[in-house]
DSSP file (Angstrom, degrees, kcal/mol; ACC not computed):
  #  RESIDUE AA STRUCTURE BP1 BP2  ACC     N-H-->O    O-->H-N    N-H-->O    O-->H-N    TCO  KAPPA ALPHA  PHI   PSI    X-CA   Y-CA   Z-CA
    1    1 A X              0   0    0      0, 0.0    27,-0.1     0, 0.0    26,-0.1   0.000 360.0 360.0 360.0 -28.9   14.6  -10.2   12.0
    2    2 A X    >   +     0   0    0     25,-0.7     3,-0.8    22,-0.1    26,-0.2  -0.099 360.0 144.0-124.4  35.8   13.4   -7.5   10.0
    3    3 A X  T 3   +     0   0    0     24,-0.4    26,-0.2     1,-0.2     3,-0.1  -0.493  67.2  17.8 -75.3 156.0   16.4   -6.9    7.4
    4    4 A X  T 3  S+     0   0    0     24,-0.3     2,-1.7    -2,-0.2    -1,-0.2   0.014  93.7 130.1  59.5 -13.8   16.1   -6.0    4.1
    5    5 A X    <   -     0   0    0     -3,-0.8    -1,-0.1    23,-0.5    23,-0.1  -0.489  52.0-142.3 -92.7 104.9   12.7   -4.8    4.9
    6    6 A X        -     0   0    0     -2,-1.7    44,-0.5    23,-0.1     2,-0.4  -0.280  24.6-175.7 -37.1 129.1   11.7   -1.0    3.7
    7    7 A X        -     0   0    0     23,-0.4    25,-1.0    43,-0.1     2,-0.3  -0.948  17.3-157.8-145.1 123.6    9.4    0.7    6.5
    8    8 A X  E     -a   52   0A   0     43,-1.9    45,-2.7    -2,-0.4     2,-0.4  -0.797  11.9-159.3 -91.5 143.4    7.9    3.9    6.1
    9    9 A X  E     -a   53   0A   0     23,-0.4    25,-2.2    -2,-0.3     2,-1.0  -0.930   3.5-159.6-129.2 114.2    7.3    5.2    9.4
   10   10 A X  E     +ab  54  34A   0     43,-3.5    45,-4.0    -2,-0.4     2,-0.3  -0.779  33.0 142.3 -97.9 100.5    4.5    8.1    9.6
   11   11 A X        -     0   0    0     23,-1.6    23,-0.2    -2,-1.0    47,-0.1  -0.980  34.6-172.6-138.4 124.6    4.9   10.1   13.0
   12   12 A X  S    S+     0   0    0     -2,-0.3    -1,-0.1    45,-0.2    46,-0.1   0.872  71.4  82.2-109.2 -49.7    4.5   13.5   13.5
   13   13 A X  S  > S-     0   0    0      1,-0.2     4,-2.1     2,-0.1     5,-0.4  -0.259  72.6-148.3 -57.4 136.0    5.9   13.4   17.3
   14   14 A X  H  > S+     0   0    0      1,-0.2     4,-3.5     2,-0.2     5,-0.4   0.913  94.1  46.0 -68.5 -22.4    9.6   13.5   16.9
   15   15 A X  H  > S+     0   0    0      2,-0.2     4,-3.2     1,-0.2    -1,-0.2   0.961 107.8  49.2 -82.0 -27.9   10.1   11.5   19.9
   16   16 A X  H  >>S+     0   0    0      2,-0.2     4,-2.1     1,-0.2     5,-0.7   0.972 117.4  52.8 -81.6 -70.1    7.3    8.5   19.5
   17   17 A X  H  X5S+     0   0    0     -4,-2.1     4,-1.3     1,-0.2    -2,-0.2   0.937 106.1  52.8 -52.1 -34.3    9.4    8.5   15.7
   18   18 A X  H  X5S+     0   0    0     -4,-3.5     4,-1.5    -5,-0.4    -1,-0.2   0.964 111.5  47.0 -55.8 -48.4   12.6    8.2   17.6
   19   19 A X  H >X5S+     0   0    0     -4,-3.2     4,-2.0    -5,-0.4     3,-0.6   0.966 111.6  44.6 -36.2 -74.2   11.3    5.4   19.3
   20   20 A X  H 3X5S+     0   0    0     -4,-2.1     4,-1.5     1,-0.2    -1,-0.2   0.701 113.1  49.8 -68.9 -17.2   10.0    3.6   16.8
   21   21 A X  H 3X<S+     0   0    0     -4,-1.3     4,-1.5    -5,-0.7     5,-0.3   0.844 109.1  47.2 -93.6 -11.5   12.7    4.0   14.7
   22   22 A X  H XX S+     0   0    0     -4,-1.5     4,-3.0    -3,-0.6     3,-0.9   0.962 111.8  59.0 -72.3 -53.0   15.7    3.0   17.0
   23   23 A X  H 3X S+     0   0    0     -4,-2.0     4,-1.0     1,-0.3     3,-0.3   0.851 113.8  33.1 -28.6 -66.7   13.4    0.0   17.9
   24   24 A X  H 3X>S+     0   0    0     -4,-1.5     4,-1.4     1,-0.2     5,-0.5   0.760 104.8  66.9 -79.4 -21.0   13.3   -1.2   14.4
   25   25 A X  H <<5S+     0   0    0     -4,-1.5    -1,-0.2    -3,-0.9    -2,-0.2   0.570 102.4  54.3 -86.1 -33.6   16.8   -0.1   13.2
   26   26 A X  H  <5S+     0   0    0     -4,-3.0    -2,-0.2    -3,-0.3    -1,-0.2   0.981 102.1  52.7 -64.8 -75.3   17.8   -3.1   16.0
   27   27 A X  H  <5S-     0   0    0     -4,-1.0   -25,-0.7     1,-0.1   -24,-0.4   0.783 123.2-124.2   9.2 -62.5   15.3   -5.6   13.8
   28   28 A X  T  <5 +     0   0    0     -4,-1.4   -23,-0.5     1,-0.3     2,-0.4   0.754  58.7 158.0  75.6  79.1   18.0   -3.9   10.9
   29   29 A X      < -     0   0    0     -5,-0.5    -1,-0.3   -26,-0.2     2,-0.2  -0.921  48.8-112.9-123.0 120.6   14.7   -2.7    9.1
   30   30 A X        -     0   0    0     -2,-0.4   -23,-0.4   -28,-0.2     2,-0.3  -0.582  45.1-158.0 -40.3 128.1   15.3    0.5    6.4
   31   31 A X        +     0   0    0     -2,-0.2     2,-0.3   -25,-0.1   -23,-0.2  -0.981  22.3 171.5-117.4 152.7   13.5    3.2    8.0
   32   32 A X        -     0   0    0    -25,-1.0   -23,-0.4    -2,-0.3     2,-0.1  -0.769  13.5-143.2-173.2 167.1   12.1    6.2    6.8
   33   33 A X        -     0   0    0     -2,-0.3     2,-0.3   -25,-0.2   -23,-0.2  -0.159  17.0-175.5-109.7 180.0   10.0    8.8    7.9
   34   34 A X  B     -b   10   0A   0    -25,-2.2   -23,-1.6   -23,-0.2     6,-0.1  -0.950  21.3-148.7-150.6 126.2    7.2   11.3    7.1
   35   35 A X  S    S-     0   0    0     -2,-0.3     2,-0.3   -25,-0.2   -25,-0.1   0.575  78.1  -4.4 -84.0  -9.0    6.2   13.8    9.6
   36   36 A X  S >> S-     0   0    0      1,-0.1     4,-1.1    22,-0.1     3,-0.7  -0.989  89.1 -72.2 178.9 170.2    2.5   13.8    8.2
   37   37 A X  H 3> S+     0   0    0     24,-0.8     4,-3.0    -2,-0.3    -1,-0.1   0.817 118.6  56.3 -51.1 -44.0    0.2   12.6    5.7
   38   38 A X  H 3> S+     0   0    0      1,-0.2     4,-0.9     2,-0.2    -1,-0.2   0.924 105.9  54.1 -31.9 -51.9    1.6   14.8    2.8
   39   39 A X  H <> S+     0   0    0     -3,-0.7     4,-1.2     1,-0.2    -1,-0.2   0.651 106.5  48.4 -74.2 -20.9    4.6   13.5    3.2
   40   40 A X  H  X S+     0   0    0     -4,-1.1     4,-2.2     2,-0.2    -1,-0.2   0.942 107.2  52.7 -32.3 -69.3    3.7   10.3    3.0
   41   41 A X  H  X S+     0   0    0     -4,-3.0     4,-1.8     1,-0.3    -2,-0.2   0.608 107.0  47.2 -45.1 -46.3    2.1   10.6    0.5
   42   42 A X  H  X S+     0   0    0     -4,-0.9     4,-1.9     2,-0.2    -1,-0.3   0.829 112.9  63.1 -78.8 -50.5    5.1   12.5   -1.8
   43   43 A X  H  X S+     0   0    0     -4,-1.2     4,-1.5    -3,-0.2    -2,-0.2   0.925 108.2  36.4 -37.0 -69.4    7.1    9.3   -0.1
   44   44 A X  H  < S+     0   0    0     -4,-2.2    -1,-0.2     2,-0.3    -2,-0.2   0.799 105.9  60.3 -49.3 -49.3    4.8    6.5   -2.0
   45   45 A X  H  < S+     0   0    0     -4,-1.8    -1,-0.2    -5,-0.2    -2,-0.2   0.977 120.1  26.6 -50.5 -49.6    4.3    7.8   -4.8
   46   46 A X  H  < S+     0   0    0     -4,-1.9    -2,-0.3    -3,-0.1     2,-0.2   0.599 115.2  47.4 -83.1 -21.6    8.4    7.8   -5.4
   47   47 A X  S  < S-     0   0    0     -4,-1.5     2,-0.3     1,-0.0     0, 0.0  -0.742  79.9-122.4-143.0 166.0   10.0    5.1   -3.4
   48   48 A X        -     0   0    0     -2,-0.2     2,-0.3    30,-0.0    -2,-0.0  -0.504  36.8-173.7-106.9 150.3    8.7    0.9   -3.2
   49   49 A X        -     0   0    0     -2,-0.3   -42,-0.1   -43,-0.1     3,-0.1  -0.892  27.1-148.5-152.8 148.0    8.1    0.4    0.5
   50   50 A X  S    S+     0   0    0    -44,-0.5    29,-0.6     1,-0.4     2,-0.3   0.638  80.3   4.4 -92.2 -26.9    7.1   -3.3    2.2
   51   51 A X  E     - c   0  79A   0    -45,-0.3   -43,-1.9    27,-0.1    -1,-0.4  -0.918  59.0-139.8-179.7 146.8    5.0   -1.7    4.9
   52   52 A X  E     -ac   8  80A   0     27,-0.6    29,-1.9    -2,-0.3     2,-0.5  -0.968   8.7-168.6 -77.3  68.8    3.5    1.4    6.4
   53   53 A X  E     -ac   9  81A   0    -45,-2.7   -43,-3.5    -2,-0.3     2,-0.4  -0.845  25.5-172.0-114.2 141.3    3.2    2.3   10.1
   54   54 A X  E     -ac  10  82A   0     27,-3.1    29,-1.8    -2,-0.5     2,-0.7  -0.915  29.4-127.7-133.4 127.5    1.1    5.1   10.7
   55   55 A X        -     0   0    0    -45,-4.0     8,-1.2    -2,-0.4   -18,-0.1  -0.551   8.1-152.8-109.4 156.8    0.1    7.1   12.8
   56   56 A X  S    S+     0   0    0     -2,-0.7     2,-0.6     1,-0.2     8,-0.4   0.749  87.8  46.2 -73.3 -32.7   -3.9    7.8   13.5
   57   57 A X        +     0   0    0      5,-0.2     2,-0.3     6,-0.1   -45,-0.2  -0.899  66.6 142.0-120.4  97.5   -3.7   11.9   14.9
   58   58 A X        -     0   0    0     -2,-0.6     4,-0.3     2,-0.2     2,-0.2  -0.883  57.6-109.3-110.2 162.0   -1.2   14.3   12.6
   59   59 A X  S    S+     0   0    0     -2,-0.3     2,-0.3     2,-0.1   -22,-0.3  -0.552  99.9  19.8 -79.4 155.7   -2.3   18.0   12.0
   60   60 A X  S    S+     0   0    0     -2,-0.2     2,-0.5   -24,-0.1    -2,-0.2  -0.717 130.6  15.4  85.7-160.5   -3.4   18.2    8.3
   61   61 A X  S    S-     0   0    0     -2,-0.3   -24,-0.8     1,-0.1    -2,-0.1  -0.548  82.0-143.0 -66.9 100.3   -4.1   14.8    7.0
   62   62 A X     >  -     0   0    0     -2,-0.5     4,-0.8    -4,-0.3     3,-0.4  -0.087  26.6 -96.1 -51.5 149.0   -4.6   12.1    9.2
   63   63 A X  H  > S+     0   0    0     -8,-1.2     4,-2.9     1,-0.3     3,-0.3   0.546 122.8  47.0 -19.6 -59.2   -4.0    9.0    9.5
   64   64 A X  H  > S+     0   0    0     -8,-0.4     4,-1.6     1,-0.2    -1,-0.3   0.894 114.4  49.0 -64.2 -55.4   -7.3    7.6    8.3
   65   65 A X  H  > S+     0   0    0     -3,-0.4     4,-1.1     1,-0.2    -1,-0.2   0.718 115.0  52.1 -77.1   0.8   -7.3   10.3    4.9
   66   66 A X  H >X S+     0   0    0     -4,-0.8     4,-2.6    -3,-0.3     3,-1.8   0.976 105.7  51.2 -50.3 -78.6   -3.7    9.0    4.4
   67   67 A X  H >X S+     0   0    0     -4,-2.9     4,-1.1     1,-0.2     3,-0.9   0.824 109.1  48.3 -27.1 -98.3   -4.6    5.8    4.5
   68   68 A X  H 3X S+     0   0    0     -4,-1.6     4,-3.5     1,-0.2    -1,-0.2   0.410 107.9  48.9  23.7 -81.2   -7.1    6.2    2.1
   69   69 A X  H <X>S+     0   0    0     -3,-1.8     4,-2.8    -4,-1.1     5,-1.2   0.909 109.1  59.4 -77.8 -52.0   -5.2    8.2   -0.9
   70   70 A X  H <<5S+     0   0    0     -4,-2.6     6,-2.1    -3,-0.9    -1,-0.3   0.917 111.8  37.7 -58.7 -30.6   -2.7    5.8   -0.6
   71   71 A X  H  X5S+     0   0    0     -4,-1.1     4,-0.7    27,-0.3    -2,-0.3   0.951 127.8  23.6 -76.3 -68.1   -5.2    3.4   -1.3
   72   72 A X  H  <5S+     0   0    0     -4,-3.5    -3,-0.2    -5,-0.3    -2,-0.2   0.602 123.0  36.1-111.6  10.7   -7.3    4.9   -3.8
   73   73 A X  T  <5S+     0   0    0     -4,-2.8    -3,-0.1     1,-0.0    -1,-0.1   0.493 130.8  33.9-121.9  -8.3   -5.9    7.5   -5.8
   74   74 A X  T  4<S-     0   0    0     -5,-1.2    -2,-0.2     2,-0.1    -3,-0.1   0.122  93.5-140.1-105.2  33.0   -2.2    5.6   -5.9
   75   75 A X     <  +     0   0    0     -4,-0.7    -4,-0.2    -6,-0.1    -3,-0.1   0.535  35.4 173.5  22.1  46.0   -3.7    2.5   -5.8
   76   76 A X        -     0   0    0     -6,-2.1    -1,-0.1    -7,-0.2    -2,-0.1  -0.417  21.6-172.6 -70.2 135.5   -0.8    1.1   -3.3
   77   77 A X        +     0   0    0     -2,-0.1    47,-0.1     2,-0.0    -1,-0.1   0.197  45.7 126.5-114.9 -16.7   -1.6   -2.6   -2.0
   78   78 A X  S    S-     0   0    0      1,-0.2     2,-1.1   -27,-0.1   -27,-0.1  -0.095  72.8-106.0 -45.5 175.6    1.7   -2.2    0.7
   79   79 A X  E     -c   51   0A   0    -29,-0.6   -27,-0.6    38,-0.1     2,-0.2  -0.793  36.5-155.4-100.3  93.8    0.3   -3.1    4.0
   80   80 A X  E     -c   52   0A   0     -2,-1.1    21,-2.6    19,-0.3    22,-0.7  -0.562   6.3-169.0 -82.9 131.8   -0.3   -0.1    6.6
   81   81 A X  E     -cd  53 102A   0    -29,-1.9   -27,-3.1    -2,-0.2     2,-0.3  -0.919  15.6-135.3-104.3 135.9   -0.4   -0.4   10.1
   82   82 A X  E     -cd  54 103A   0     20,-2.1    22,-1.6    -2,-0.5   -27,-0.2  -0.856   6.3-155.0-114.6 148.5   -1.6    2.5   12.6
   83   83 A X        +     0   0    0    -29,-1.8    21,-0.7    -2,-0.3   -29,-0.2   0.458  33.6 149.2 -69.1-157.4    0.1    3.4   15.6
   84   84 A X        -     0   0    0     -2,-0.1    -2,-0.0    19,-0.1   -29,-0.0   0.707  47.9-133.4 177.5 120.0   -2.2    4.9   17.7
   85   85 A X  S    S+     0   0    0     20,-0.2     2,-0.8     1,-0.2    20,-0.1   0.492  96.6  67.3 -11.5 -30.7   -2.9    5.3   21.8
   86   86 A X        -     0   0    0      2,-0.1     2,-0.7    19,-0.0    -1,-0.2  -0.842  65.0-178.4-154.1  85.7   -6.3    4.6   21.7
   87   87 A X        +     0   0    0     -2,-0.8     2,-0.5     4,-0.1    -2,-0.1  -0.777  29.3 162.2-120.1  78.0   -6.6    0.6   20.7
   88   88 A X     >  -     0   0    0     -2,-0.7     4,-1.9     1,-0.1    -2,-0.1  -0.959  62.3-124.6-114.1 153.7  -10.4    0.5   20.7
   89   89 A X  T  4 S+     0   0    0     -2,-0.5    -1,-0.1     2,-0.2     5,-0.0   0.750 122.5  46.2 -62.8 -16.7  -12.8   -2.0   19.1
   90   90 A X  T  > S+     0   0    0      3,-0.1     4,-2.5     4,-0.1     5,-0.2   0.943 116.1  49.9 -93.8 -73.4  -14.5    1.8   17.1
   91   91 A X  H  > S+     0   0    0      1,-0.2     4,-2.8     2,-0.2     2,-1.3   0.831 111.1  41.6 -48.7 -65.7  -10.5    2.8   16.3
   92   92 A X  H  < S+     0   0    0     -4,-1.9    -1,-0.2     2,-0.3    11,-0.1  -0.784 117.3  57.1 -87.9  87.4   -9.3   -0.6   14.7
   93   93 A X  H >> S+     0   0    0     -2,-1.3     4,-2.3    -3,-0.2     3,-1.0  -0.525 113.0  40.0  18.9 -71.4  -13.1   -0.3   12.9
   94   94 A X  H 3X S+     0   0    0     -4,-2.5     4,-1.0     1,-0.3    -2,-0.3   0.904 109.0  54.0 -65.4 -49.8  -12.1    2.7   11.6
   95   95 A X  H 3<>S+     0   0    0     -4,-2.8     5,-2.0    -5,-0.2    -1,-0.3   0.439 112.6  49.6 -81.5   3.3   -8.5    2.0   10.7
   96   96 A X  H X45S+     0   0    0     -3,-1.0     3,-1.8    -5,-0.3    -2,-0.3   0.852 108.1  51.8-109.6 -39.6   -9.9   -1.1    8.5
   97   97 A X  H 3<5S+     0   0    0     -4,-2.3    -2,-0.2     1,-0.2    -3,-0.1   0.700 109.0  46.1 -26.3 -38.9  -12.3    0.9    7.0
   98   98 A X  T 3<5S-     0   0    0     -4,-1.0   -27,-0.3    -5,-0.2    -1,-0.2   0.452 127.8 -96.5 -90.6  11.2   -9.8    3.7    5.8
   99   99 A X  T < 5S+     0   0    0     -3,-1.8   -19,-0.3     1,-0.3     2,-0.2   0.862  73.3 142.8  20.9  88.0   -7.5    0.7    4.7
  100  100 A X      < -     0   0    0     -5,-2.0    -1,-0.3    -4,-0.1   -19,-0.2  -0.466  46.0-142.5-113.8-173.6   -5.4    0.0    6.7
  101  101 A X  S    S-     0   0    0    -21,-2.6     2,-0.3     1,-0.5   -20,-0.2   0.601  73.8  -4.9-126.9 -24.5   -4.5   -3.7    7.4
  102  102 A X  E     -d   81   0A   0    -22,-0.7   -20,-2.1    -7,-0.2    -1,-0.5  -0.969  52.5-135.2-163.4 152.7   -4.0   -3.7   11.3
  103  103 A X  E     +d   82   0A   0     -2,-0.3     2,-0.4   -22,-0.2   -20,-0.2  -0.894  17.1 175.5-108.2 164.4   -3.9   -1.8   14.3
  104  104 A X        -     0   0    0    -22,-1.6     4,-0.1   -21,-0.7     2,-0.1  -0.958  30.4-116.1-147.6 149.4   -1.4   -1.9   17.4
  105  105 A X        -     0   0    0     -2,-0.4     2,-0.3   -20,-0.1   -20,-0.2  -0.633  35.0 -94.6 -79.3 152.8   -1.4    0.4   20.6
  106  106 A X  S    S+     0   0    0      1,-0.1     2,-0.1     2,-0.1   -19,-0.1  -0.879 108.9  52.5 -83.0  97.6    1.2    2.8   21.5
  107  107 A X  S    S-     0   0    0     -2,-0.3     2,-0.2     2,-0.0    -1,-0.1   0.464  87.6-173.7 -73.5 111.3    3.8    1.5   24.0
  108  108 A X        -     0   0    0     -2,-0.1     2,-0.3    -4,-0.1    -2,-0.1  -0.616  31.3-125.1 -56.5 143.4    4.3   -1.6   21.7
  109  109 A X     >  -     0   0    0     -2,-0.2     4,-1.0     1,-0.2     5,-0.0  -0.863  22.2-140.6 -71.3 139.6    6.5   -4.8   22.3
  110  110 A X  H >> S+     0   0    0     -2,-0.3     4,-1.6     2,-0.2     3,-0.5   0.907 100.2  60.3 -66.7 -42.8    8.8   -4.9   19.2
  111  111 A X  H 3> S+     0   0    0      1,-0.2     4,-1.8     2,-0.2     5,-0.2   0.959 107.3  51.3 -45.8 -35.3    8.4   -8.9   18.9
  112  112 A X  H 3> S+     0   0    0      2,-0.2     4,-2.0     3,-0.1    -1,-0.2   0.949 112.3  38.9 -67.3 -37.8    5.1   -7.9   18.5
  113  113 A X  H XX S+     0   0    0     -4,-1.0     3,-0.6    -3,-0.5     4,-0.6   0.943 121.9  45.0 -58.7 -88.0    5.6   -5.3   15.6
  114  114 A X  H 3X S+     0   0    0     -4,-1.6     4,-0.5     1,-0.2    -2,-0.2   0.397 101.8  60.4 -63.3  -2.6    7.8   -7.2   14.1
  115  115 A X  H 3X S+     0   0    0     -4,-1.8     4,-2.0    -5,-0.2     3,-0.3   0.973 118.3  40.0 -66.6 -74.8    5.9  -10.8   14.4
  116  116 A X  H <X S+     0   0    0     -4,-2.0     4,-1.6    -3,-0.6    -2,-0.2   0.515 107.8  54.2 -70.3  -9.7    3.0   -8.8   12.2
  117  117 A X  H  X S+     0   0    0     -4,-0.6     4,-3.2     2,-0.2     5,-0.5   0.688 117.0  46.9 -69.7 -42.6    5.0   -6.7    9.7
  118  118 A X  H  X S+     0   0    0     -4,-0.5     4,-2.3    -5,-0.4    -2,-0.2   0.938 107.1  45.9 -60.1 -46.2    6.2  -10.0    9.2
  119  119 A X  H  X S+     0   0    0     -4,-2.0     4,-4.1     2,-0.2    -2,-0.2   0.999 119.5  54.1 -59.7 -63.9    2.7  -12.0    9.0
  120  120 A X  H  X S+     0   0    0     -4,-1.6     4,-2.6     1,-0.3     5,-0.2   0.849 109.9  40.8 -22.7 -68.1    1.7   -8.5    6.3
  121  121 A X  H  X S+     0   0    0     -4,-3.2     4,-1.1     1,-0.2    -1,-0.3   0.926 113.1  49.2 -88.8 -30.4    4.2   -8.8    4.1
  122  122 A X  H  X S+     0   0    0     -4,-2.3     4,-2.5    -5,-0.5     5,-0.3   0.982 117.6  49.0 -35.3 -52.6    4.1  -13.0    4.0
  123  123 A X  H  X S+     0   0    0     -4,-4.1     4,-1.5     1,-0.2     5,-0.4   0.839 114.4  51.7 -47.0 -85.9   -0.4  -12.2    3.3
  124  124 A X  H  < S+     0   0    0     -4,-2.6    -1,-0.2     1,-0.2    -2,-0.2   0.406 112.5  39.8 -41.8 -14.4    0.9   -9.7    0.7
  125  125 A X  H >X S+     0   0    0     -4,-1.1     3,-1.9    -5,-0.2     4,-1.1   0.946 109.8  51.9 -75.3 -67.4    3.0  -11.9   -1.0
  126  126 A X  H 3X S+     0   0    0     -4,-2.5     4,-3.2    -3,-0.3     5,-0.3   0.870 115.9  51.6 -15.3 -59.2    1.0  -15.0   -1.0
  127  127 A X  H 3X S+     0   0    0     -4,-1.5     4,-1.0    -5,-0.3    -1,-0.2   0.811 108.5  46.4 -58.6 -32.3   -1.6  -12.3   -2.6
  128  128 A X  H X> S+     0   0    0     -3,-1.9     3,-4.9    -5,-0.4     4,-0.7   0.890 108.8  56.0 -68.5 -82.7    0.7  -11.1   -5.0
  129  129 A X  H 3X S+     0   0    0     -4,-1.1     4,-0.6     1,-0.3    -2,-0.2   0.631 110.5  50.5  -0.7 -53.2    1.5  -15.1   -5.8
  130  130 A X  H 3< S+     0   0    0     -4,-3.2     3,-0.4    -5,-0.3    -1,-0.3   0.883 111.4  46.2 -49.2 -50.1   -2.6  -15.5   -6.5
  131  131 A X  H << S+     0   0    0     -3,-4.9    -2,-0.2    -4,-1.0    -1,-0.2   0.767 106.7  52.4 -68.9 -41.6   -2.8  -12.8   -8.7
  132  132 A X  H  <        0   0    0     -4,-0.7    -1,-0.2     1,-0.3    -2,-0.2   0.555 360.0 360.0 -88.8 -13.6   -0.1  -13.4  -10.7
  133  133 A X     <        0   0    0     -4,-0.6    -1,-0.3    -3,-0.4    -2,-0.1   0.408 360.0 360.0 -88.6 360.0   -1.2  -17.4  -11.5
């Protein structure tokens, strides 16, 4: 379902990044990871990625100031999704505010992930498609 399709996945717990990557590596989704915002960060700048998922609590830069710099000093349009435990109407506030594109809570369904990664990168095309006209 999800083949061909780059996903950086930003997780600082190894195991919740084990998870989510076996999960999508079934999909036959590229994965790769970044243990925290830096590393993101170092990630984007150098490699094309289709989508983001991210998660909301690393030490050092968090989710939210990831989000962000990706946004506004590498001017990055890909689509980020946060991970995150704590699926409140204030959290997914907050994660659209730091721009991010979506939230989903932590235990996920993978039809569900992969239904929106899908929906993302269809918006982001279409958007590209707009631009370009």
């Amino acid at each position: 379902m999800l083949e061909g399709i780059n996903i950086l996945v930003v997780e600082d717990n190894i195991l919740n990044q084990k998870i989510v990557n076996f999960l999508l590596r079934k999909e036959n989704a590229s994965i790769f990871t970044a243990m925290n915002g830096n590393e993101a960060i170092d990630l984007v700048r150098n490699r094309d990625f289709d989508i983001i998922l991210m998660d909301l609590q690393m030490p050092g830069m968090d989710g939210f100031s990831t989000a962000r710099y990706i946004r506004k000093e590498i001017k990055s349009d890909v689509p980020i999704i946060a991970l995150t435990a704590d699926i409140f109407v204030k959290e997914t506030s907050n994660c659209l505010d730091a721009g991010m594109n979506a939230c989903i809570s932590k235990p996920f369904e993978t039809n569900e992930l992969s239904a929106l990664i899908l929906r993302l990168i269809k918006e982001r095309n279409i958007n590209s498609l707009k631009e370009s006209v």
